[in-house]
DRENDO-1510 file (C-alpha; in Angstrom, 1 decimal, always signed):
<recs>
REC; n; res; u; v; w
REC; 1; UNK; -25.1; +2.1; -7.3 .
REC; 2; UNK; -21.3; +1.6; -8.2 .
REC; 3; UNK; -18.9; -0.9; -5.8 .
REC; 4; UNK; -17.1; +2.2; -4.6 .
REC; 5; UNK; -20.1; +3.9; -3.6 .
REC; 6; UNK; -22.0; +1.0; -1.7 .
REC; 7; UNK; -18.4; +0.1; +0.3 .
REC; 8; UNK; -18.4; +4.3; +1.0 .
REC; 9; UNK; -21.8; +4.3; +2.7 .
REC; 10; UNK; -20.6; +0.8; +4.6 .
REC; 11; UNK; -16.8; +1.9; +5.2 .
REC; 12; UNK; -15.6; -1.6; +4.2 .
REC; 13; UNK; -13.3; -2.6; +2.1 .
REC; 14; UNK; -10.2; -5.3; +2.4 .
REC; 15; UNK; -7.9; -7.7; +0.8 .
REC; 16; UNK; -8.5; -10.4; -1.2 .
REC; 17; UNK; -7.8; -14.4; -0.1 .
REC; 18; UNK; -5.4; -14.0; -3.1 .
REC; 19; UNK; -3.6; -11.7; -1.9 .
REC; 20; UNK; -3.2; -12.8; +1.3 .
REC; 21; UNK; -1.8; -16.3; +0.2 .
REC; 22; UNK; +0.3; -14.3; -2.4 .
REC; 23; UNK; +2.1; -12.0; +1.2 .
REC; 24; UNK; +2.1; -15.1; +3.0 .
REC; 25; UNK; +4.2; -16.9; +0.4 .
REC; 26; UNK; +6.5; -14.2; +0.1 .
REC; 27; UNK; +6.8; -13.3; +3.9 .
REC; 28; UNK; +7.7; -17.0; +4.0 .
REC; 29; UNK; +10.1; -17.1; +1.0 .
REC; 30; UNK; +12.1; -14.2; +2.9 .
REC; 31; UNK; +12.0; -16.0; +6.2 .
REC; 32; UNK; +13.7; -19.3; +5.0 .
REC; 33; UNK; +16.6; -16.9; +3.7 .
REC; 34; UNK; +16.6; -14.7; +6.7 .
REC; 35; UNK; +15.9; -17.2; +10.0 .
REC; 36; UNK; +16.7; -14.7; +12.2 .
REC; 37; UNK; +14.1; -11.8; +10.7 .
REC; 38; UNK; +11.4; -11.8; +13.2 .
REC; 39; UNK; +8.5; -10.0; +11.5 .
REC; 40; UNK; +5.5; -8.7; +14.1 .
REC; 41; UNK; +3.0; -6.7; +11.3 .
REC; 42; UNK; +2.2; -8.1; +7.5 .
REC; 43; UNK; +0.4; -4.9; +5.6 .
REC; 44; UNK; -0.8; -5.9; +2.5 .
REC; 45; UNK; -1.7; -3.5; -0.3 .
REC; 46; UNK; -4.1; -5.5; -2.9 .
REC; 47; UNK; -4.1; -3.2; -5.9 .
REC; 48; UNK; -6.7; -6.0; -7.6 .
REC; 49; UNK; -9.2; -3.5; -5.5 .
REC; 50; UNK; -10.3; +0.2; -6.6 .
REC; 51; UNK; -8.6; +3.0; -4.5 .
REC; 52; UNK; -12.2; +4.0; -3.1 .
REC; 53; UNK; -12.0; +0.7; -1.0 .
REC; 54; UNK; -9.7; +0.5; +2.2 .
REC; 55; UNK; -7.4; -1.8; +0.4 .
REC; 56; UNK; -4.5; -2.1; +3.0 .
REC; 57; UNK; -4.8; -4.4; +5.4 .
REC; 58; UNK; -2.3; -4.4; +8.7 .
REC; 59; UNK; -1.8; -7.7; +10.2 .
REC; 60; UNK; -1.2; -8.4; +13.8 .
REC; 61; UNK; +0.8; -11.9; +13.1 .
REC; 62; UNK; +0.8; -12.5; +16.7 .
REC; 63; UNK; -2.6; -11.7; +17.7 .
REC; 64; UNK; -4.2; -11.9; +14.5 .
REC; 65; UNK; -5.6; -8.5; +14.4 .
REC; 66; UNK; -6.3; -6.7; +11.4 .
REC; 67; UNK; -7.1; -2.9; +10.5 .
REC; 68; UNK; -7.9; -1.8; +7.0 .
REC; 69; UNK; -7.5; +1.5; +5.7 .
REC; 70; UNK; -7.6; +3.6; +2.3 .
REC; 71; UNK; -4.3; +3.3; -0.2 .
REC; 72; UNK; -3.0; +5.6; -2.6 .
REC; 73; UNK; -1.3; +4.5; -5.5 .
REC; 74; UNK; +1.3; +6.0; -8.2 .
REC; 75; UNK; +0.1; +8.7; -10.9 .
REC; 76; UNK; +1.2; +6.5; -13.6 .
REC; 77; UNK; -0.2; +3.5; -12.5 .
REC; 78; UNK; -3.6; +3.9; -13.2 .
REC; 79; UNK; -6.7; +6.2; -12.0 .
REC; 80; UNK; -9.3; +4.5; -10.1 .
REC; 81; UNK; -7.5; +1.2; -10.4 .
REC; 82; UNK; -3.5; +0.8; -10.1 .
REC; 83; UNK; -3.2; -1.7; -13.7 .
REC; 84; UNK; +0.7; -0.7; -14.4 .
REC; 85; UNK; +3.6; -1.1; -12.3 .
REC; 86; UNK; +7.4; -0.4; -12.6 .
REC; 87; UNK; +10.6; -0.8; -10.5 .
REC; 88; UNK; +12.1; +2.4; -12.8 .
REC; 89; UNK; +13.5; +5.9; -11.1 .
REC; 90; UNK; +10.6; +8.5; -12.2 .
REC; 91; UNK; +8.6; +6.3; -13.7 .
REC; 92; UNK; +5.3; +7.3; -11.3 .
REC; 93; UNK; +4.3; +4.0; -10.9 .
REC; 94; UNK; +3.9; +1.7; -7.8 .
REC; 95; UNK; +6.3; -1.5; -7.5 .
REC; 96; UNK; +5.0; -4.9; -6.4 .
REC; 97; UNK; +6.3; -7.3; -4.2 .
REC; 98; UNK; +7.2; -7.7; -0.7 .
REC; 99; UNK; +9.0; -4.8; +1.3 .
REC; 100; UNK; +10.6; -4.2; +4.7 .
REC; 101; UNK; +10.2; -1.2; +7.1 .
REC; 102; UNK; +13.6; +0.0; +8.1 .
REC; 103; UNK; +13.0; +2.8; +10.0 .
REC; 104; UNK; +10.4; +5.8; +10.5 .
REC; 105; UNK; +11.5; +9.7; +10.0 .
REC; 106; UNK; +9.9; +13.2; +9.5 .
REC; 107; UNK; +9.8; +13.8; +5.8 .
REC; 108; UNK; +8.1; +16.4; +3.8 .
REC; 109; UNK; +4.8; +14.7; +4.3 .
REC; 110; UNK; +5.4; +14.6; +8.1 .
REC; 111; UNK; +5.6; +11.1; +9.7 .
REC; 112; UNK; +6.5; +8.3; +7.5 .
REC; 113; UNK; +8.3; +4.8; +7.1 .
REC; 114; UNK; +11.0; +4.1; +4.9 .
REC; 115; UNK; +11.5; +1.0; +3.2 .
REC; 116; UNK; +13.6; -1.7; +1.1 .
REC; 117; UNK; +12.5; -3.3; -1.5 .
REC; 118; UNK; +13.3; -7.0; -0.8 .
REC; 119; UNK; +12.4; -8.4; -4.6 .
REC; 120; UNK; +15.1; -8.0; -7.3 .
REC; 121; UNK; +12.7; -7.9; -9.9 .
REC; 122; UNK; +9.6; -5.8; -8.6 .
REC; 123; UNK; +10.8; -3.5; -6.1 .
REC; 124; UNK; +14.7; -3.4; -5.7 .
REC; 125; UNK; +14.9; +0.4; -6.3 .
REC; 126; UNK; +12.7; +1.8; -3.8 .
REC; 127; UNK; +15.4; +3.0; -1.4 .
REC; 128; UNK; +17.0; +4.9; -4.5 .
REC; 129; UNK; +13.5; +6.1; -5.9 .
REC; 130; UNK; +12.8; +7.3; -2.9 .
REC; 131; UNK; +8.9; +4.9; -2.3 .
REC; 132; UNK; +8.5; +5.5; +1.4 .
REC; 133; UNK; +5.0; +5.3; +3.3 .
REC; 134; UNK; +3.9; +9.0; +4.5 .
REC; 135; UNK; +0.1; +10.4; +4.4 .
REC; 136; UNK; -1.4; +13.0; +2.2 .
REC; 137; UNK; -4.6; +15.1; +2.1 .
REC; 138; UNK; -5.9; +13.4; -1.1 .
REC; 139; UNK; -6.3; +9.9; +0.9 .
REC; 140; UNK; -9.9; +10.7; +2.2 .
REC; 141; UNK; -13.2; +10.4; +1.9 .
REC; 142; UNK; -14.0; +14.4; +1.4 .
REC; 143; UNK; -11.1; +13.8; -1.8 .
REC; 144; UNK; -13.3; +10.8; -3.3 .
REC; 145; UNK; -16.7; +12.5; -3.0 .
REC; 146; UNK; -14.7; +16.0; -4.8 .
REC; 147; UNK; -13.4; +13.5; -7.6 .
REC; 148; UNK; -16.9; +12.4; -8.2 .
REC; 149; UNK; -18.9; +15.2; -8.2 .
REC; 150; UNK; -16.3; +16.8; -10.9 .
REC; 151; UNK; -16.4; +13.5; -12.9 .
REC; 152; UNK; -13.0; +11.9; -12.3 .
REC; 153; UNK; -14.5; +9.1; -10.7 .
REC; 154; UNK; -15.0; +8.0; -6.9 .
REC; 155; UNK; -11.1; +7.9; -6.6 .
REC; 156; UNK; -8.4; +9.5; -3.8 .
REC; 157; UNK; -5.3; +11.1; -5.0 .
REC; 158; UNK; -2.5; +9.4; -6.6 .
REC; 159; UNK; +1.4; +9.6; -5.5 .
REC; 160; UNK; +4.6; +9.5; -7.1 .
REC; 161; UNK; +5.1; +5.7; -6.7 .
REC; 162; UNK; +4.8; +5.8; -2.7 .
REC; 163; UNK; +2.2; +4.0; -0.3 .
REC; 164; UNK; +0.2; +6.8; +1.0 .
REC; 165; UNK; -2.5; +6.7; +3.5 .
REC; 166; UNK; -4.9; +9.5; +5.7 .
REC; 167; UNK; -3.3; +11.9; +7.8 .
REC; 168; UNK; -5.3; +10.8; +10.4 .
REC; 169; UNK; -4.1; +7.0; +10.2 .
REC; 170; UNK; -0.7; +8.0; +9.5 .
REC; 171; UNK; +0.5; +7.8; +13.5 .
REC; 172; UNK; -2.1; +4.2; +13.6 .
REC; 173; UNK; -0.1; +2.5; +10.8 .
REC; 174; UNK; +3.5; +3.9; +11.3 .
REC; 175; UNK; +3.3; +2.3; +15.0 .
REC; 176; UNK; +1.9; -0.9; +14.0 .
REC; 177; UNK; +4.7; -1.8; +11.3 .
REC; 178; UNK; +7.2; -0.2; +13.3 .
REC; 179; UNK; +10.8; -1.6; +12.4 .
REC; 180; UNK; +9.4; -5.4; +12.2 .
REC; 181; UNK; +7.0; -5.1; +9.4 .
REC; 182; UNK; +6.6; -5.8; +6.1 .
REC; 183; UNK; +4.6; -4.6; +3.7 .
REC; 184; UNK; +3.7; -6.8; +0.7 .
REC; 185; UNK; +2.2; -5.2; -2.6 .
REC; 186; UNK; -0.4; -7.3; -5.0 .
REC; 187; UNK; -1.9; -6.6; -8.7 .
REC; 188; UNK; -2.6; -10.2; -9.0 .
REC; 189; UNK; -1.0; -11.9; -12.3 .
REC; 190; UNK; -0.8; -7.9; -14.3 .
REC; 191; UNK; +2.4; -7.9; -15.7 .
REC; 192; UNK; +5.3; -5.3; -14.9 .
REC; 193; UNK; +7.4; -2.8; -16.3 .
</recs>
């Protein structure tokens, strides 16, 4: 039985102790340049994982909490696993690096969060390409099952270079990272467009 199908049967999934350390580091990095930036929720998105696992993990860095839940990535960036990644206007592709939530609004996709890129090299365009967090249909269980009974693997949907998450987690993780959280993307050491 495939990884993706034993973690579907046990709903698990996280992030890996890389990737944690990696956020850390980089939530760390930002806070020695910004002393007053008091961040409440650390999300992590560890695209070293296949997009059949709940790869994003929310952070509670007060209490310690942590929720995990499923994680779309760009078209371009891979299918079952994200393995390319660009900071490029229409390029389809996920950016890395570590991002801030500056506010929530109603978008096409209903609820989501918009957010700044905070790394000049990975992730400096997302304002102007528009990478926001918002839900879709295509981040579910009943999408992954479809995708492997018509043999495009035990996969969710892909977006346009945005962090996309269940409809029904949507109003869960928009509240938690609020206007003081971060969100901190990982592909380990892949390189970048």
């Amino acid at each position: 039985m495939s990884l993706c199908l034993t973690a579907l049967m046990r709903q698990t999934g996280s992030v890996s102790e890389q990737a944690r350390t990696a956020a850390l580091t980089a939530l760390d990095r930002y806070l020695q340049t910004h002393p007053g930036a008091e961040p409440s929720v650390l999300a992590i998105a560890d695209y070293t994982k296949p997009s059949c696992l709940k790869r994003l993990a929310i952070i509670d860095l007060r209490s310690g909490a942590v929720s995990c839940h499923l994680l779309a990535h760009g078209k371009q960036s891979g299918t079952l696993h994200a393995r390319s990644f660009s900071n490029t206007s229409g390029s389809g592709m996920s950016s890395l690096g570590l991002y801030r939530v500056i506010g929530n609004y109603a978008g096409s996709h209903g609820r989501a969060l918009r957010l700044e890129g905070l790394d000049p090299l990975l992730n400096s365009n997302a304002f102007r390409r528009d990478i926001v967090l918002h839900a879709a249909p295509y981040v579910s269980i009943p999408y992954i099952m479809l995708n492997l009974f018509t043999f495009n693997g035990p996969r969710i949907g892909r977006s346009n270079g945005c962090f996309v998450v269940s409809p029904q987690e949507i109003d869960e993780v928009s509240t938690k990272l609020g206007t003081n959280g971060f969100i901190f993307a990982y592909a380990g050491q892949r390189s970048d467009q």
